[in-house]
C-alpha positions in Angstrom: 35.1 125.6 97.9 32.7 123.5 96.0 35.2 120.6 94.2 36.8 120.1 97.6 34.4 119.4 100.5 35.0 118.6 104.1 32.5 117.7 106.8 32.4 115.7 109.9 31.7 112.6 108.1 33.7 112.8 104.6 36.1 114.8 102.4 36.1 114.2 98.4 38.3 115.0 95.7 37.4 116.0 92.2 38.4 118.3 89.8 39.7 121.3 90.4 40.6 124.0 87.6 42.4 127.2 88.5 40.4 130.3 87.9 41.6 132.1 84.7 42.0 136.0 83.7 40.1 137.3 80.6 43.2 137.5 79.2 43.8 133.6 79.2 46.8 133.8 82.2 46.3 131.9 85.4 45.5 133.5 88.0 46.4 134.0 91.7 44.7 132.0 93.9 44.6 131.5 97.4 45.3 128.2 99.5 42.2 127.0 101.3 42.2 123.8 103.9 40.1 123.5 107.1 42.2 125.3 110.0 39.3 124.3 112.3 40.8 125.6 115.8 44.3 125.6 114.8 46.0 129.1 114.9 49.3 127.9 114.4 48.1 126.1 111.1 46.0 129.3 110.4 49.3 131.6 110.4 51.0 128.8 108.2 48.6 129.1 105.7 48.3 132.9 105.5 52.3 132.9 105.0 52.1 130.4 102.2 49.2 132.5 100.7 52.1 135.4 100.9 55.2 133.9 99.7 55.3 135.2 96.1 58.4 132.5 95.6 56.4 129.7 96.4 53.9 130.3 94.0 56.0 131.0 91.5 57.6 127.7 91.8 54.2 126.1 91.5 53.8 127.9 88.0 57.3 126.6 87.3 57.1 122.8 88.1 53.4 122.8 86.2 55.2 124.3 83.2 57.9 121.4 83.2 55.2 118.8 84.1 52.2 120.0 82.1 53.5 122.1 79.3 57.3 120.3 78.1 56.1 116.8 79.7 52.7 116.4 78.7 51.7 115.0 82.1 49.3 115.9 85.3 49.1 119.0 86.9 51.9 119.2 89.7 51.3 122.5 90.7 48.6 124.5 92.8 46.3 123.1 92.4 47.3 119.2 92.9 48.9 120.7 96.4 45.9 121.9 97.7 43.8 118.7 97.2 47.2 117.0 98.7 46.9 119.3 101.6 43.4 118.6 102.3 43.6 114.5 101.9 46.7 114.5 104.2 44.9 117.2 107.2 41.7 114.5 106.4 43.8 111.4 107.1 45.6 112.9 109.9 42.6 114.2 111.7 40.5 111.1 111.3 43.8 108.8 112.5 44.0 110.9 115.8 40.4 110.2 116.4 41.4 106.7 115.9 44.1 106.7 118.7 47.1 107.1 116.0 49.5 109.2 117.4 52.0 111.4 115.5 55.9 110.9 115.2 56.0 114.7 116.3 54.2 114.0 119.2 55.8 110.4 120.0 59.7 111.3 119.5 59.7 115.4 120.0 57.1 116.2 122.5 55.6 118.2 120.5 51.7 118.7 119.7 49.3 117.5 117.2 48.5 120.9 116.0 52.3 120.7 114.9 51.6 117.4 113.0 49.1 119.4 111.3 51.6 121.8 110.2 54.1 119.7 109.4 51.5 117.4 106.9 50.5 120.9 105.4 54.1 122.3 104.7 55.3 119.2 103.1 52.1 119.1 101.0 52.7 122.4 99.6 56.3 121.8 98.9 56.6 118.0 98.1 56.8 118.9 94.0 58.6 121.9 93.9 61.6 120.3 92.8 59.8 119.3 89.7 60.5 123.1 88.4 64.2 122.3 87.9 63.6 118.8 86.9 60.6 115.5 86.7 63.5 113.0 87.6 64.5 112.7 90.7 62.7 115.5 91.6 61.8 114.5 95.1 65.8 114.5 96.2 65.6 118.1 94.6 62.7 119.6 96.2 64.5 119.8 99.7 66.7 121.8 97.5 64.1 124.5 96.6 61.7 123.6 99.8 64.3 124.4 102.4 64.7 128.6 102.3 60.8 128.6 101.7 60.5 126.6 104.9 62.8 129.2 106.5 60.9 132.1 105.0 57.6 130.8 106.3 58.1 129.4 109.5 60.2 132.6 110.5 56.7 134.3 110.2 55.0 132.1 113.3 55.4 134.0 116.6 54.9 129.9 118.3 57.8 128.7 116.9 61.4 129.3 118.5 64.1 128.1 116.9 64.0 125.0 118.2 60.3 124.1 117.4 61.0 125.5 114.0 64.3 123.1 113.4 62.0 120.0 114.0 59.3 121.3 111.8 61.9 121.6 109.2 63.0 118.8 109.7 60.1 116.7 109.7 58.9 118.2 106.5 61.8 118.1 104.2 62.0 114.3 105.5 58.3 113.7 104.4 58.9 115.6 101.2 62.0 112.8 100.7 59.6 109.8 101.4 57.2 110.6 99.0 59.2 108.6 96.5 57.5 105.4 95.8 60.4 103.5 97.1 61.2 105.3 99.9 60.7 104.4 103.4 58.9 106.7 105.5 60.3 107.2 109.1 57.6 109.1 110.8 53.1 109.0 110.3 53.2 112.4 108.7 55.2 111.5 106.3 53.1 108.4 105.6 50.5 110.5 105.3 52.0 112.8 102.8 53.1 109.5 100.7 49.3 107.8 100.5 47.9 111.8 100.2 49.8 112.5 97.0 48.9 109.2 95.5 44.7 109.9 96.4 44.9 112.8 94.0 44.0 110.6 91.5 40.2 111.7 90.2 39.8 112.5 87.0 40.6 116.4 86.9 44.4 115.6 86.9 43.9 113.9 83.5 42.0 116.3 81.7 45.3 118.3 80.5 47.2 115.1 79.2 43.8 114.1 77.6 43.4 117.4 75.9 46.8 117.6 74.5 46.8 114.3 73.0 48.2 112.1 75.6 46.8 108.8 75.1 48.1 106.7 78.2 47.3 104.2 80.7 48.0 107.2 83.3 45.8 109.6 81.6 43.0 106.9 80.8 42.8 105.0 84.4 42.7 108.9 85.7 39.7 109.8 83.9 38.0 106.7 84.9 38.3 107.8 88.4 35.1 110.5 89.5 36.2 110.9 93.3 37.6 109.6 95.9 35.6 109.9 99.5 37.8 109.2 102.9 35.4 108.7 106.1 35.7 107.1 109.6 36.4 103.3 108.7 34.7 100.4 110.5 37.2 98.5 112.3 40.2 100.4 111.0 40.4 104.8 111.5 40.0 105.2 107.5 38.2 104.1 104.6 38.8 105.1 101.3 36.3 104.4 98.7 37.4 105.2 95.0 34.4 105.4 93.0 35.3 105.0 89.0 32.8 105.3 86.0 35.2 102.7 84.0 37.3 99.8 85.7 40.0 101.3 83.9 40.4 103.4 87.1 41.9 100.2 88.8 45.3 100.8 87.7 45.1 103.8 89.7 44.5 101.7 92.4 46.2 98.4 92.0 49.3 100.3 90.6 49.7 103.4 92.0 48.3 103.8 95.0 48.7 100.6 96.5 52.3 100.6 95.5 52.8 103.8 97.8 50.3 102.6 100.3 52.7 99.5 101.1 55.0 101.3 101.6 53.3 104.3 103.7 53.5 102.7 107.2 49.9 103.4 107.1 48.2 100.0 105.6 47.2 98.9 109.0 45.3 102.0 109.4 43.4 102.2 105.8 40.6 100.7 104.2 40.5 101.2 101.0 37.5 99.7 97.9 36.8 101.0 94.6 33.6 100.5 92.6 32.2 101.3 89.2 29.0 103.7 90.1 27.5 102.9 86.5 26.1 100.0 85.3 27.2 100.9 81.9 30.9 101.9 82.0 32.0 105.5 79.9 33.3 105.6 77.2 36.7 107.4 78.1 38.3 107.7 74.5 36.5 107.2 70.7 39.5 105.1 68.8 43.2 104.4 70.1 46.2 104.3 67.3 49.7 102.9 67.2 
């Protein structure tokens, strides 16, 4: 996958677009993050890739979110870059000596944490199809008989590993809300992954239909965001902008949720302007 890359050194987010039918429709597309030797993830992934209802909730929140609200994707395709920041930031905070809650408090391994990060990934928005407000208390509501349907699919999981996967995911899916605390590193990780999707793909929608705002400006400003091994802490996270517009993105949003991740020891995080002239992101603004 060429927009999202991952190697042993960095993984970057761009813009992603969802390929389209000749007939204009979206369509289908499969869910693509690095399994490396995880089978247990591997299964996960090939039961999300299955679960008609899943995806059909995707389509669902986007059309709330992109086509009645007039704001970012929320669907497939902001889940998979999600997915792939938070498996990025959990990997590289192991190296670092970080150990997961699912580890720590349940015993359990960290190919589980890996799981856990990539479940609530997928299903952290999906509450957004019945409604933007609120929408993380309501995802649980939707996320909870996908959880059941997928995890029931994973010959490692008994019914006691698969209660404490549920339960680590629906809490992560919960602490994604900017004011919520988040109990455990996964769902930390979850919280600060959500708020790294923030390059400049996720505003081209908004921009197109009209939507002149500071979210849908400071996104375009943003090219990519690039997450290596940090010197001194686990992780550094570089945003690089072609307009300092970009800086509410990271003054604003991110920084708001990173305060509140649990993970702020862990992270570095600069942003830049690559270009000595800054882009011109929109030709006149009106009242």
């Amino acid at each position: 996958m060429n927009d999202l890359i991952e190697n042993n050194t960095k993984i970057i987010t761009e813009a992603l677009t969802d390929p389209v039918q000749t007939d204009g429709r979206q369509a289908e597309a499969l869910i693509r993050v690095p399994c490396r030797h995880n089978p247990r993830l591997q299964s996960v992934v090939d039961a999300v890739n299955e679960d008609r209802a899943l995806h059909a909730l995707w389509r669902c929140a986007n059309i709330n979110a992109v086509d009645r609200l007039g704001i970012s994707d929320h669907g497939r395709v902001h889940v998979q870059i999600v997915a792939n920041v938070a498996l990025r930031l959990l990997r590289l905070l192991v190296e670092g000596g970080v150990q997961p809650s699912v580890v720590r408090h349940h015993g359990l391994e960290d190919a589980d944490a890996e799981v856990i990060v990539f479940l609530a990934s997928m299903l952290h928005d999906v509450g957004i199809a019945i409604h933007r407000d609120r929408h993380e208390e309501l995802s649980p509501i939707l996320a909870a008989p996908r959880l059941s349907a997928i995890l029931a699919q994973i010959p490692d999981y008994d019914v006691e590993r698969t209660t404490i996967i549920s339960s680590e995911v629906l809490h992560a899916i919960v602490a994604h809300a900017r004011d919520a605390q988040p109990l455990t590193l996964e769902a930390g990780i979850v919280k600060v992954s959500d708020a790294l999707d923030m390059a400049k793909g996720r505003s081209r929608i908004p921009l197109e239909c009209g939507k002149v705002n500071i979210h849908s400006i400071s996104a375009a400003a943003v090219e990519r965001v690039v997450i290596t091994r940090g010197d001194g802490k686990p992780v550094r996270v570089e945003v690089q902008m072609n307009n300092s517009a970009g800086i509410f993105q990271v003054g604003e949003l991110l920084k708001g949720k990173l305060d509140n991740s649990g993970l702020a020891e862990h992270l570095e995080v600069v942003a830049n302007v690559q270009a000595e002239a800054e882009k011109r992101l929109i030709p006149l603004f009106r009242l």
